[in-house]
C-alpha positions in Angstrom: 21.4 -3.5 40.3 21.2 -0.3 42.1 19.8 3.1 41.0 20.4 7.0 40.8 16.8 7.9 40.9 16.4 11.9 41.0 14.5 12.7 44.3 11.5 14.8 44.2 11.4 15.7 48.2 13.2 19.3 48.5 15.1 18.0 51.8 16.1 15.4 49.8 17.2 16.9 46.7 19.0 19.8 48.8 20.5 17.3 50.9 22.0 15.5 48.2 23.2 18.4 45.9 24.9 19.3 49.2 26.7 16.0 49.1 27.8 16.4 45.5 29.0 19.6 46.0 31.6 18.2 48.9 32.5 15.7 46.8 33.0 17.8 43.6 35.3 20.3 45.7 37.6 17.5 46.3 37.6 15.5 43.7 35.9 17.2 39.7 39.6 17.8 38.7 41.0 14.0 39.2 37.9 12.6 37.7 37.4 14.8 35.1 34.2 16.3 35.7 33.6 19.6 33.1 29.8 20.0 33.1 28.4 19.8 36.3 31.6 21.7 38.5 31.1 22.2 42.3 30.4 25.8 41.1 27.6 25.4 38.8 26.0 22.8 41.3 26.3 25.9 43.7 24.6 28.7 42.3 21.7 26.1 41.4 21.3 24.9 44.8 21.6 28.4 46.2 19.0 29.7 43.7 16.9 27.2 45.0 17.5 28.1 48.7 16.6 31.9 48.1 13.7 31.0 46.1 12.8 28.6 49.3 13.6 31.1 51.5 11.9 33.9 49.3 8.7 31.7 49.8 8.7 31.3 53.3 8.5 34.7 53.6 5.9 35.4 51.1 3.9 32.8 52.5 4.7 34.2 56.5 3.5 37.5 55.1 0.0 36.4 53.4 -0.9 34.8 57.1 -0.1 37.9 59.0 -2.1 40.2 56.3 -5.0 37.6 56.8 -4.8 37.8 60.3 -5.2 41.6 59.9 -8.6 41.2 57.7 -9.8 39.0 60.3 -8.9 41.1 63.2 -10.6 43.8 61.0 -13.8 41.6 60.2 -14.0 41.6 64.0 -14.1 45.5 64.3 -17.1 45.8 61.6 -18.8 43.1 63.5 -18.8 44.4 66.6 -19.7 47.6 65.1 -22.5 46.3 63.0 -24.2 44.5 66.1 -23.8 47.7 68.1 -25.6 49.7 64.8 -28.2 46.7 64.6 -29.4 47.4 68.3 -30.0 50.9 67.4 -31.5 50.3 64.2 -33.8 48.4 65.5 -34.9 50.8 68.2 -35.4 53.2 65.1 -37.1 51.2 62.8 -38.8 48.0 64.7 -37.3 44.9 66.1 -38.3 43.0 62.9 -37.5 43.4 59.4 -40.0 45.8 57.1 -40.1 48.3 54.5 -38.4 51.2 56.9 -35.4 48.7 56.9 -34.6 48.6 53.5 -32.5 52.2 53.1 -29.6 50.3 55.6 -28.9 47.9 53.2 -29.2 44.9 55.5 -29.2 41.8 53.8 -31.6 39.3 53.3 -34.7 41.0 54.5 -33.3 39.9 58.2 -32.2 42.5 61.4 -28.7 40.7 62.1 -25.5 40.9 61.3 -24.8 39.0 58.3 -22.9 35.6 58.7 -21.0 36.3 55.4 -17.7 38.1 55.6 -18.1 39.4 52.2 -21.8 40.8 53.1 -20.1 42.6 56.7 -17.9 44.3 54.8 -20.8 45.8 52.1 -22.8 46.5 54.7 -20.3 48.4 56.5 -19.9 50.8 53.4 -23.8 50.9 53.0 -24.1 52.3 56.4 -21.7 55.2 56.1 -24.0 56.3 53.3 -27.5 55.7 55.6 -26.1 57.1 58.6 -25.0 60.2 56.7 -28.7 60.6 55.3 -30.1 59.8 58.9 -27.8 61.4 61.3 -30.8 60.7 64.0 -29.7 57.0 63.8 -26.5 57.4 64.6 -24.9 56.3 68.7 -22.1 58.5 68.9 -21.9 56.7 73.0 -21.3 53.8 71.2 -19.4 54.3 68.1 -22.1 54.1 65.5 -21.8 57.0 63.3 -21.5 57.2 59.5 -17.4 58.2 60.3 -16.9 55.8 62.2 -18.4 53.0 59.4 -16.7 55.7 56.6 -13.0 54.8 58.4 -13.8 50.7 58.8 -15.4 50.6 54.9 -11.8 52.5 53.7 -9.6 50.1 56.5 -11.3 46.8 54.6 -10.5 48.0 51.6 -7.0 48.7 52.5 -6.8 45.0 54.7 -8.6 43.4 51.6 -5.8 45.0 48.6 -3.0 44.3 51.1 -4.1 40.5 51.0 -4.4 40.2 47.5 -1.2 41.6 46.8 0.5 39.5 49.1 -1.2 36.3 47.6 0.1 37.5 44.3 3.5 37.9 45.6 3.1 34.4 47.6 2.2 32.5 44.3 4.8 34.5 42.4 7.7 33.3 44.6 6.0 29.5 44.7 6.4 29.8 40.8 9.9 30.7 41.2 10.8 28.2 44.1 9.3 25.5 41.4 11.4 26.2 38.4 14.8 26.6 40.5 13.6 22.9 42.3 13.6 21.5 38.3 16.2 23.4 37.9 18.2 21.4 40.9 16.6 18.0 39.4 18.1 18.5 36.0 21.4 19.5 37.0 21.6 16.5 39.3 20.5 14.0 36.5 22.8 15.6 34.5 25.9 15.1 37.2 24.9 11.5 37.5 24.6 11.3 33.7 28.0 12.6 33.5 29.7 10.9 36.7 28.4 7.7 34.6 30.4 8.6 31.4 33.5 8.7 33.7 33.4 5.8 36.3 32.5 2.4 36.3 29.1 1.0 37.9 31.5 -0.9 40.5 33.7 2.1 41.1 33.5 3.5 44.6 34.3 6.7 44.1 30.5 7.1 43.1 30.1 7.1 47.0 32.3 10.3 47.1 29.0 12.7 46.4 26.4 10.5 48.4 25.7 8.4 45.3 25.1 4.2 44.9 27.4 2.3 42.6 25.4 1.1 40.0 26.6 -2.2 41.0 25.5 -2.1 44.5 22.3 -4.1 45.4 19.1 -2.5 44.9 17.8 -2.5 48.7 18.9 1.3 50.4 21.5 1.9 53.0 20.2 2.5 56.6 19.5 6.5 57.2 21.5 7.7 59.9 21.9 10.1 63.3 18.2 9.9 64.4 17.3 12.7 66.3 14.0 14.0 68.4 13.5 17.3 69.8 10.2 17.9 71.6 8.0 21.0 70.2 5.6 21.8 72.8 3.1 19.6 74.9 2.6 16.3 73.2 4.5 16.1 70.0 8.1 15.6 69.2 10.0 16.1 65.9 12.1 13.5 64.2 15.3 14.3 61.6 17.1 12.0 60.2 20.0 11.9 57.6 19.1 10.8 53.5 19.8 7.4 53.3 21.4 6.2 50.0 19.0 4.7 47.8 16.0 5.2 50.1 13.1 7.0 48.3 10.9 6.8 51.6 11.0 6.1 55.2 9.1 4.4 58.0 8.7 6.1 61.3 8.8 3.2 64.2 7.4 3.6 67.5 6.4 2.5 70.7 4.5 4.4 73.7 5.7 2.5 77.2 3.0 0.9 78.9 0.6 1.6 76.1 2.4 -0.4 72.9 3.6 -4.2 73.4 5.7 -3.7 70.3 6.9 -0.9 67.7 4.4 -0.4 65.7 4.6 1.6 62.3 3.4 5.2 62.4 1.9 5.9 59.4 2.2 7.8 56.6 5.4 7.0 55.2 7.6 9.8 54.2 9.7 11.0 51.8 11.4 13.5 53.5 13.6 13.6 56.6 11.9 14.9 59.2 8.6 14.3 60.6 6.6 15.7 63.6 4.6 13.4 65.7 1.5 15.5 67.2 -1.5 14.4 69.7 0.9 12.8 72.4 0.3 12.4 76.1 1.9 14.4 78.4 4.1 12.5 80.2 4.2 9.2 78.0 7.6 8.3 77.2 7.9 7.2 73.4 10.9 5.0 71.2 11.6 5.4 67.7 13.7 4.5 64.8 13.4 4.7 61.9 14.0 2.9 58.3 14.5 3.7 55.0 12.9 1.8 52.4 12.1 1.3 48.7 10.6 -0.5 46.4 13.5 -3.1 46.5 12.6 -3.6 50.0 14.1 -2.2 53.7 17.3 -1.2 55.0 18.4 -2.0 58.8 16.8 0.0 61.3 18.4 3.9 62.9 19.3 3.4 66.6 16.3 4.2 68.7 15.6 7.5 70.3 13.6 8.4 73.5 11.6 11.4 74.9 9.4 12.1 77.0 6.3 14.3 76.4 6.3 17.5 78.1 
């Protein structure tokens, strides 16, 4: 006999909410439903959806202040091989005991492959070339200012990424407990809806659920589509397919595949992107949802062909 199972995938879990929520709107007064209205459904889902959304941006926001520290690792490097060259016209090619007030690492004349050790060198430099102004290149940008202003821009570049990682893993925290918070309201609806219907009733359908009855094998996921993303990869939606916990992606490259062939990993969500294509190549797909109970009947195939 067939299952409620609570989904884990977000797509999934939205995607369903969504469809009790339509089905609650129409019909929580006729069947009796007191617990789990369309309302409170609602403001869990949208909590979820901000804290998603929230996250996004949090995470959108640590990769641009990354970018910046790197962009600024690339400043201190450039300056650091530029202070290196004169360095070593002022105190010998190789390393030696004149070397040691720059604060070069490792008893070695190059820039240092570590990040970390760019950016304390930077800082140790502003002090050296402020005690030996004779060293400095103003021609080329190597003074103790100019390695003063890069030490205080790291340190600026470096707090501005840490803060935004705190604010990243604060809003993953957040988008966590409202996704549990979505999974226990919709056990709770199904625990509910069961108190109220029958397991052969079909108004179990009405918010994208299974009769209990119904055999255990999943209905077929629905309205396939692909929309290419660039040179040589494609993206796949799909519909939730009652009763499917995971789905298999089918394909088949003309004049390279005989046959469709699965395209592996199986997912749980309902979209996938298919990367590494050839220009050109024209590829089929369908897809079918599955679970443990076995397969459903296969989408319609889709074509495209690779930009």
């Amino acid at each position: 006999m067939a299952s409620n199972p609570t989904p884990d995938n977000p797509d999934v879990i939205v995607s369903l909410m969504e469809d009790m929520i339509d089905g609650l709107e129409d019909h929580e007064t006729s069947i009796g439903i007191k617990q789990n209205t369309a309302a409170v459904m609602q403001a869990v889902l949208s909590t979820f959806v901000s804290a998603e959304d929230a996250a996004a941006a949090a995470k959108k926001t640590r990769g641009l202040k990354a970018s910046a520290l790197s962009a600024k690792d690339g400043e201190v490097t450039v300056f650091l091989t530029n202070a290196a060259k004169i360095l070593r016209i002022a105190l010998g090619e190789k390393w030696n005991i004149n070397w040691e007030p720059t604060h070069f690492p490792d008893n070695k004349t190059q820039v240092p492959g570590s990040q970390t050790k760019r950016f304390t060198l930077v800082g140790k430099l502003a002090t050296y070339f402020t005690h030996h102004p004779s060293h400095q290149a103003p021609n080329q940008g190597v003074t103790a200012a100019a390695a003063a202003a890069l030490d205080s821009q790291v340190s600026a570049c470096r707090e501005e990424l840490h803060e935004a990682g705190s604010a990243q893993d604060a809003t993953l925290a957040a988008r966590d407990t409202a996704l549990a918070a979505c999974r226990k309201r919709i056990r709770s609806f199904i625990v509910e809806l069961g108190t109220l219907l029958g397991p052969d009733d079909s108004r179990w359908e009405l918010f994208g659920l299974s009769k209990p009855s119904d055999p255990d094998t999943p209905l077929p996921a629905s309205a396939l589509t692909v929309e290419t993303k660039g040179p040589g990869s494609v993206l796949y939606k799909w519909k939730r397919a009652r009763r499917g916990t995971y789905y298999r992606l089918m394909i088949k490259i003309i004049g390279v595949d005989a046959e469709f062939r699965h395209h592996k990993p199986n997912t749980e969500g309902l979209s996938y992107l298919l990367e590494d294509l050839t220009p050109g190549q024209t590829i089929e797909a369908f897809i079918i949802a599955a679970n443990e109970a076995g397969e459903a009947d296969p989408t319609e195939t889709v074509s495209a062909v690779m930009g």
